[in-house]
N, C-alpha and C positions, 0 to 999 in steps of 0.2 A: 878797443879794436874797431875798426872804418869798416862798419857795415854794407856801404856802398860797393862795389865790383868794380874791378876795374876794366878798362875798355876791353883789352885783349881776353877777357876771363867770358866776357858775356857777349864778345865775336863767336867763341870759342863754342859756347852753349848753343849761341843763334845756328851756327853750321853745324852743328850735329842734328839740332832738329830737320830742317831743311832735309840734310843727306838720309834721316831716318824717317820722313815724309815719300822722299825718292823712291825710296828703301820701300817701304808699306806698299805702295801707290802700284809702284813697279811688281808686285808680288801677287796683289788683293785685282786688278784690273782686267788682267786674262779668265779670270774667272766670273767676274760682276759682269763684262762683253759677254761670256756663252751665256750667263743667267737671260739678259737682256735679248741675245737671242733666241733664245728656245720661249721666252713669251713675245717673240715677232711674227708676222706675217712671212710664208716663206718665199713671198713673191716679194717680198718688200727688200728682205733678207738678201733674194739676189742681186739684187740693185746694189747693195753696201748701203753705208753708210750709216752702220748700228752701233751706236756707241755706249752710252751708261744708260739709254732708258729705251725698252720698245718705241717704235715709232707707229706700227700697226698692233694694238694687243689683241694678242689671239691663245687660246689653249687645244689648237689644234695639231699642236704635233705632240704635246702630251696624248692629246685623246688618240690620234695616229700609233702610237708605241704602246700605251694601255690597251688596245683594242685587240691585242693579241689576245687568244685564251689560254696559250701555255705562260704567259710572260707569270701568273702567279705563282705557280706550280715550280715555276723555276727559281723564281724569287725564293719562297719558301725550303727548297734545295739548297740553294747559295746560304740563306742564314745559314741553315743547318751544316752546311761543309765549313762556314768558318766558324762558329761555335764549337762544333766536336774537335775540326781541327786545331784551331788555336789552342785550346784547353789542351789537348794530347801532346802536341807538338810544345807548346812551353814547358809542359810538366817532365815529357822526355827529355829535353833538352835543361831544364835545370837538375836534372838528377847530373847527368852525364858531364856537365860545367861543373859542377860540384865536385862529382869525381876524379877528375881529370885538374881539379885543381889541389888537390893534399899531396902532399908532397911523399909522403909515403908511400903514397900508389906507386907499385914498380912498374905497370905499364904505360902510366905517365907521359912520357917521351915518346916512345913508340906508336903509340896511338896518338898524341900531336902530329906526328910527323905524317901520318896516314891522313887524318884528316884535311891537312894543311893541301897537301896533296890532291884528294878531292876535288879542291876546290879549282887546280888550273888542270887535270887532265878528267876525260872522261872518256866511254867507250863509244858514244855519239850517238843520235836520235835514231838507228835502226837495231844498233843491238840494244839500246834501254826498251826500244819498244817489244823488240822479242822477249827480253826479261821480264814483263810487263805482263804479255803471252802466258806466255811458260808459267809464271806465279798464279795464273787465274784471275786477274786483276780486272780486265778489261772487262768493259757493260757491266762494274759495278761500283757501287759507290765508295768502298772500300780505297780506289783506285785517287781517288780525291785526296784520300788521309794519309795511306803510309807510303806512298814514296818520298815526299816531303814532310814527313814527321821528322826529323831531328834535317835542321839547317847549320850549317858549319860555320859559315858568317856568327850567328847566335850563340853556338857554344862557344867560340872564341871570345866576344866581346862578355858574355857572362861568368868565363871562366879568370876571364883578368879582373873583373868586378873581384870576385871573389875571392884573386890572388890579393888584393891590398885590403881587403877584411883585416882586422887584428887579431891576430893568432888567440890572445888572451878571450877571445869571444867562445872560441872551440873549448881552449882548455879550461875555464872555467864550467865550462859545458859537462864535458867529459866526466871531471871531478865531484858536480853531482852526479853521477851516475848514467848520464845522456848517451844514448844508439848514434849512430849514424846518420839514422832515418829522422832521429829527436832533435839532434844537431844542425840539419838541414832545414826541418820544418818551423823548430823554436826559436832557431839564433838567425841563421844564412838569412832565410828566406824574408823574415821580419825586416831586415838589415839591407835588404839590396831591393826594396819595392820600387827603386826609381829604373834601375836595370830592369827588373822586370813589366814595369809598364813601357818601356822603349820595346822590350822584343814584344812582348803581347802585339804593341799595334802595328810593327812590322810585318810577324804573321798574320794576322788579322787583313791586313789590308791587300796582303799577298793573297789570302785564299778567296777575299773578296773580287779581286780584279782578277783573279783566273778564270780563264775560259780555253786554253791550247789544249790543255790535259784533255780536256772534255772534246776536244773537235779530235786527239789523236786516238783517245782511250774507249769513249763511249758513243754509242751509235744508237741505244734506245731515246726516242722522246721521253721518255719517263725520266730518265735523269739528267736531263740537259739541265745548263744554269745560266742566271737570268745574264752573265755575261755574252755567252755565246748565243743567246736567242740574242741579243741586242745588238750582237754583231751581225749576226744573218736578217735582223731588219735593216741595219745600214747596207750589209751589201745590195738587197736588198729594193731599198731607195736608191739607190746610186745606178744600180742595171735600169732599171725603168728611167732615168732623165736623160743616159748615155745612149742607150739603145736606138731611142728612136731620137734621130735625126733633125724631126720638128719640135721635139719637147721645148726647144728652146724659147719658141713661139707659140706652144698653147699655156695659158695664162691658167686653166682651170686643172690642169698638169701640177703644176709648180704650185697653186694653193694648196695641192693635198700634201705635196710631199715635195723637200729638196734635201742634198745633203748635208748641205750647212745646217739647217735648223735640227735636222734629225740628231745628226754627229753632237751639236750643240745640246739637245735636249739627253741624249744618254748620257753625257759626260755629268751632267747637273745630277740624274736621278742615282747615277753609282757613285757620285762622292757624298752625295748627300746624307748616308747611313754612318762613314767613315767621319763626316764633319760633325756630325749628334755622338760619339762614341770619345772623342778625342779629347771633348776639356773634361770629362771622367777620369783619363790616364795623364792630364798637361799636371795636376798638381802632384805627383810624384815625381814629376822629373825633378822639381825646386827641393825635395825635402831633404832632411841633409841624413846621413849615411849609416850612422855608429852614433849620433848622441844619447849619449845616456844608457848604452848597449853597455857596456863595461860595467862590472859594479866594483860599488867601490868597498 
């Protein structure tokens, strides 16, 4: 056999690389640009012209956004609402995926068809917020967790994971003697860790980038979270360069603060927790499904 390749086989090779360079380049660059500017000068910043490496380094708009006293306190909140959250919110949601996937269940259908439902109608942003009300939810933390404790999008993508499981996983199960609960924890759960780390980081990244709940729901400083103090710094920065007229022309204005670098520099500090969490859950998505799940 002609070890050597032939011309069209290693064009072939050459443009895939190329397009999956494109591909990378085009992906990895809107992000390496805010990196780049949130370590610039914010006067330098306005000018443009910031492309893959500061042109002025400075760590002044970090120290500008750290300088808050509640940004820790809130920070420390935000863990805690995606931690508690996630953990409740996948756990409810693989019970209920589970359930909703045996076929035995006779409200099966019924309860798809409601959920499915859900998802394109609602009663809209005044009556959830009176529900909201009415529950005692509001000014407190609680308010962060169970309204979006079980997500519809998640139990469907988890309950079809679990519709192509092999039946023979259960009934093996079953035959030694296995609960429901035994079934779920010993065999499902083992079996579908690639599904479960896709919702994990969906939720995860949901309750991390929230901050609406908290501007509709809660009104003490005590529970703010580090998304919405970091919103109310950009607004923030943005009234102060708008407002006044000459900002455009004082030069010691725009060192301390612009919106570009500000915007640039929060986007960096809230992906940055999501980007450290992520290649933890990338090796389940590769792992494969059911091997060796079956005995023989």
């Amino acid at each position: 056999m002609n070890p050597r390749r032939s011309v069209p086989d290693v064009t072939f090779q050459l443009l895939n690389y190329v397009l999956l360079f494109i591909l990378g380049f085009a992906t990895l660059y809107p992000f390496w640009n805010l990196l780049a500017i949130s370590f610039n000068d914010s006067l330098d910043t306005m000018r443009g012209q910031v492309y893959f490496w500061p042109n002025e380094f400075t760590l002044n708009n970090y120290a500008i956004i750290f300088q808050n006293d509640s940004l820790l306190g809130a920070a420390l909140r935000s863990i805690a609402r995606t931690v508690i959250g996630t953990v409740l919110s996948v756990g409810c949601t693989t019970m209920l995926a589970y359930t909703l996937s045996r076929r035995e269940y006779l409200l099966r259908k019924p309860i798809n068809v409601i959920l499915v439902v859900s998802m394109y109608v609602n009663g809209g942003l005044i009556p959830i917020y009176m529900l909201i009300k009415d529950l005692g939810l509001t000014n407190t933390f609680a308010v962060y967790i169970i309204p979006g404790l079980i997500g519809v999008f998640n139990v469907i993508i988890m309950r079809s994971y679990f519709d192509q499981l092999p039946e023979a996983l259960v009934e093996s199960a079953r035959i030694d003697g296995a609960s429901d609960i035994g079934v779920l924890f010993r065999i499902i759960i083992p079996c579908s860790l690639p599904v479960l780390a896709t919702v994990t980081l969906f939720v995860a990244v949901g309750h991390w980038n929230s901050w609406f709940d908290n501007y509709l729901y809660n009104s003490k400083d005590s529970l703010s979270l580090l998304q919405y103090e970091l919103m109310k710094i950009m607004t923030k920065s943005t009234s102060e360069v708008t407002s006044n007229a000459q900002a455009a022309l004082n030069h010691e204005t725009l060192r301390q603060t612009s919106p570009q670098s500000i915007r640039a520099t929060m986007t960096i500090i809230v992906t940055f927790p999501i980007l450290f969490v992520y290649p933890f859950l990338q090796k389940y998505f590769i792992q494969g499904i059911t091997v060796g799940a079956v005995k023989e």
